[in-house]
N, C-alpha and C positions, 0 to 999 in steps of 0.2 A: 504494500500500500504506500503510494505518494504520502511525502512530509506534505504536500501543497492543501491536504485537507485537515491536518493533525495542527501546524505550527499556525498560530496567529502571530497578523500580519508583524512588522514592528512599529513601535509608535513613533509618533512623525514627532521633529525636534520642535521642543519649546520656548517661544523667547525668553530669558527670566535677566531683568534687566539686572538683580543683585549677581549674577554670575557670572566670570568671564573665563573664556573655555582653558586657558592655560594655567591661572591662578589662583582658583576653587572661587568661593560664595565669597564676595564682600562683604567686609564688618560694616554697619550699621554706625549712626552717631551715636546711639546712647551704650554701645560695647567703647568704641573711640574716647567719647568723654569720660565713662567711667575708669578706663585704663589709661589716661592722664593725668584725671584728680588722684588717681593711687601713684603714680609716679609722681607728680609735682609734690604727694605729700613725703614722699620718703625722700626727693630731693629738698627740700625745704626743712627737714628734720635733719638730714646728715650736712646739711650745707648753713645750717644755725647753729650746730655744734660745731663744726669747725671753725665759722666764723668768728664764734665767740669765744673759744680757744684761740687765738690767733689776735682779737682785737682787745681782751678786757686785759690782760696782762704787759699790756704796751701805754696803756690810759692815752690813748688818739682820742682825738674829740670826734662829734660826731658825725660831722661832713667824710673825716675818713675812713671810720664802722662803715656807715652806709656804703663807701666804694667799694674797700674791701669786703665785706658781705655779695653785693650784687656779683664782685669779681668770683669770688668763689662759687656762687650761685651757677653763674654761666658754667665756669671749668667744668662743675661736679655735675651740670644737666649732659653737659658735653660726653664728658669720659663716662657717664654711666649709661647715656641713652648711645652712643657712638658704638662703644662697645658691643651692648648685650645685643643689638640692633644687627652687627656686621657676624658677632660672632654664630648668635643664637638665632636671631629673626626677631626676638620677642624683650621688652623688657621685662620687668616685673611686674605691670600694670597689665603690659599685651597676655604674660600668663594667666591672672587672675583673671580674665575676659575672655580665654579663649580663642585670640584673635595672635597674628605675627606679620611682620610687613617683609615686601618680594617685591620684587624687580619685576619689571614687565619680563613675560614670558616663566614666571613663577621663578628666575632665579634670585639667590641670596642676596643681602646687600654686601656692595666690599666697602673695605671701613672708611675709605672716602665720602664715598657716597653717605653713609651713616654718619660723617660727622656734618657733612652738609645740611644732610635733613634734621638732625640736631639743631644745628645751628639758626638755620632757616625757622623752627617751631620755635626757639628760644627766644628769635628778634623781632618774633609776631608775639609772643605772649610777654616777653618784658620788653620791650622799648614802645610800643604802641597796641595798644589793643583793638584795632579796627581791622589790622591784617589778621589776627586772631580772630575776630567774628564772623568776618568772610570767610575764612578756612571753614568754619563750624558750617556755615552754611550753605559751603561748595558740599562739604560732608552730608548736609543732612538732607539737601532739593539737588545736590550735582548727579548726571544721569551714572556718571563713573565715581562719586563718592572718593572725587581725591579733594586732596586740602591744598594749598599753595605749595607745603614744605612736599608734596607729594608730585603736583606735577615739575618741581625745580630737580626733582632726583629718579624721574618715572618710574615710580613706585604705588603699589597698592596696600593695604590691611586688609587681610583675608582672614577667615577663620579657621581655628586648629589650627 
């Protein structure tokens, strides 16, 4: 007996606009936002401890706390998101969300790329926050769900 009566047909492909065919299901903004606010918290916590190690034992006034703070802020957003980024795909935020960021065509970041896109998130979220609102909003109505520091380094956040 013919498969041609046994097998049904295959199903015909579906558009699914959160998918793109090389790099699994894109992450969403509220996986996105929630694995920022956990990275900004742990960068903010390791980067006020060092600061204040570094600043109260020198008695700087305050115009140079605050530099030195921000200065270490930036380094430790850097080296930590540059890093786990290039080496893993995922910070510590992107773990807890389930979410990791690739390179168009699903590959890894190399650690250039990772400190760009570091950096690029860094001077949207602290030097101005209007390039941070756009990013969230390229994220949350953009049909490809990239951010600015996203398309500067052609890279996605996909999930697992």
């Amino acid at each position: 007996m013919s498969d041609y009566w046994t097998t049904p047909p295959p199903e015909p492909p579906t558009a699914h606009p959160d998918v793109t065919a090389d790099q699994g299901v894109l992450a969403g903004f509220w996986r996105r936002l929630g694995a920022l606010v956990v990275d900004l918290v742990l960068i903010g916590v390791s980067s006020g401890v060092i600061s204040f190690i570094i600043t109260v034992p020198g008695g700087m006034d305050v115009t140079a706390r605050n530099n030195v703070s921000a200065l270490v802020q930036v380094v430790i957003s850097v080296v930590y998101l540059g890093y786990l980024w290039s080496s893993r795909g995922e910070s510590v935020g992107y773990m807890a969300f389930g979410i990791r960021v690739v390179r168009s065509g699903g590959r890894p970041l190399t650690l250039g790329a990772a400190v760009v896109r570091a950096l690029a998130l860094v001077a949207s979220l602290y030097l101005c926050l209007l390039p941070a609102l756009i990013s969230a909003l390229m994220v949350a109505f953009g049909g490809r769900q990239q951010a600015i520091h996203d398309l500067l380094t052609d890279t996605h956040v996909v999930r697992g």
